[in-house]
C-alpha positions in Angstrom: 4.3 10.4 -36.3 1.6 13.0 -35.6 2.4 16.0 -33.8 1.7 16.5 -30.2 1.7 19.1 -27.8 3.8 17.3 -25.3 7.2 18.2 -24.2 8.8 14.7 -24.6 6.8 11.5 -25.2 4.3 11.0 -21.8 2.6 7.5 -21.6 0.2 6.6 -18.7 2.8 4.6 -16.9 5.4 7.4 -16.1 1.8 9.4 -15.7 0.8 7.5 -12.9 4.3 7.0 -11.4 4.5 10.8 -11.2 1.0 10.9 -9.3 2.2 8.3 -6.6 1.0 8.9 -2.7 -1.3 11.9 -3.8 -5.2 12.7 -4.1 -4.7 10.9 -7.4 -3.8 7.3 -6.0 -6.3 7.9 -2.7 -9.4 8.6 -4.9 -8.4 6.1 -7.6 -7.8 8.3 -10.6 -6.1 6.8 -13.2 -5.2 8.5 -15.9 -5.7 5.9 -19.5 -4.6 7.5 -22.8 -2.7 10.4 -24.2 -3.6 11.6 -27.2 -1.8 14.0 -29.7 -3.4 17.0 -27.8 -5.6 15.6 -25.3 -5.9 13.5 -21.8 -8.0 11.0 -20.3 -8.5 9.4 -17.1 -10.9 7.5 -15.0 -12.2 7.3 -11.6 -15.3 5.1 -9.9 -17.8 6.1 -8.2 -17.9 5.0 -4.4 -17.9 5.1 -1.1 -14.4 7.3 -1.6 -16.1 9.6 -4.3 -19.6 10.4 -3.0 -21.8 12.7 -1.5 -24.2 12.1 1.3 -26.7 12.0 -1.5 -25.2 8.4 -2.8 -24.2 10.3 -6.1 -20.9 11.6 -7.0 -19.4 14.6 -5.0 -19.2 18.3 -7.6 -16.1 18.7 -5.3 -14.9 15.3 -6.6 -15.6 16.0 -10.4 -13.7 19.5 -10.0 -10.2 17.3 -8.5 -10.5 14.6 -11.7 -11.5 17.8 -14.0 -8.1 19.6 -12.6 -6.0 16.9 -11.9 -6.3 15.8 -16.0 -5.9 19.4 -17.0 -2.9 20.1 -14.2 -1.2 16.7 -15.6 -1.4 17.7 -19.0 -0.2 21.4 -18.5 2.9 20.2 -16.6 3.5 17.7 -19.6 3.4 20.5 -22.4 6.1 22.7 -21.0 9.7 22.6 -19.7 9.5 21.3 -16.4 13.3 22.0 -15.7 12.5 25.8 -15.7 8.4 26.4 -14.6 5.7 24.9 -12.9 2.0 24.6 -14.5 -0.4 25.4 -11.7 -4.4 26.0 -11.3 -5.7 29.5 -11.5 -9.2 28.9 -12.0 -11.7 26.3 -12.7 -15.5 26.1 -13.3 -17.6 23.2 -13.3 -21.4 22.8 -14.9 -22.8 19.7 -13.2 -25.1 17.9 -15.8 -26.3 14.6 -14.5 -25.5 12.6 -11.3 -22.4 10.0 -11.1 -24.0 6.9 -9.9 -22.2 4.9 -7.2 -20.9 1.3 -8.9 -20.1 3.2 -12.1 -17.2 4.9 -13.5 -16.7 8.7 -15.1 -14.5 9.3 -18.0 -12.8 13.0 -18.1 -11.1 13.9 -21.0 -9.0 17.4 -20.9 -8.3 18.8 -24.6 -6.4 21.7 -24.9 -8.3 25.1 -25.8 -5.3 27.9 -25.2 -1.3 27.0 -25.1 0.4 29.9 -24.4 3.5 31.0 -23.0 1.8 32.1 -19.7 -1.3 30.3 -19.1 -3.3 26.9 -20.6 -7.0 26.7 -20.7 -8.6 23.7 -20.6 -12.0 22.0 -21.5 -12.6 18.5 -19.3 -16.0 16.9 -20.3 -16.2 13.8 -17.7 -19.0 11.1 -19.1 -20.5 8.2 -17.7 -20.5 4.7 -18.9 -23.2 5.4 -21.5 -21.0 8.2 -23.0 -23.7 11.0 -21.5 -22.1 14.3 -20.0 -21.9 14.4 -16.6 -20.0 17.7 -15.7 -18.5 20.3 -17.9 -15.4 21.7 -16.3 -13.0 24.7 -17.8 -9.7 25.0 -16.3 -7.2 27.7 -16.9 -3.5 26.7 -15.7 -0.6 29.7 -14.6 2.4 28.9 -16.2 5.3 30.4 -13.5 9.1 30.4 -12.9 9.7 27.0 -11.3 10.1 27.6 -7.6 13.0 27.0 -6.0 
């Protein structure tokens, strides 16, 4: 077995049972492989997902881009104890997301640390072409009580 840099043994199914009733089930994210050190999810592009434009929302791409990276902190550290939560995020817009298709993020692992993550989420289109860039840096704090 390879190692990993989860705490525990994630797969998608206890992934998405953990993201019931949130943004991630009412803009259809779905979150379809764990890798040893990485994260990847999906999400269409429609009518829930768009801009006025008819192309995919940035403010959309930035909640997949965090959502993968938020998921994965929270799966590398001890979740009895601390919390993983956004501090920052940027996101480079390459090309549109056109409605009918479906992005791709994938959120690899740049920084673990003991106090903060940071992030790298390229999302892609069907054809494998870079639609948005995001970084994400996650604070890792004192669970709250």
């Amino acid at each position: 077995m390879s190692k990993t840099i989860w705490n525990g043994e994630p797969t998608t199914d206890i992934i998405m049972k953990m993201s019931g009733n949130t943004a991630v089930t009412h803009l259809g994210i779905e979150v379809t492989e764990v890798g040893p050190d990485y994260l990847v999810g999906t999400m269409a592009v429609n009518e829930k997902t768009i801009q006025p434009a008819g192309i995919l929302h940035g403010g959309v791409s930035c909640v997949l881009a965090e959502t993968l990276g938020s998921i994965a902190s929270n799966l590398c550290i001890d979740r009895e104890n601390e919390a993983a939560v956004g501090q920052s995020i940027t996101a480079n817009h390459i090309r549109p997301g056109l409605p009918g298709t479906t992005v791709t993020g994938k959120a690899q692992i740049v920084h673990k640390g003991k106090k903060s993550h940071i992030w790298e989420i390229k999302l892609t289109n069907e054809q494998g072409k870079l639609v948005c860039l995001s970084n994400l840096t996650m604070a890792i704090i004192p669970k709250p009580n």
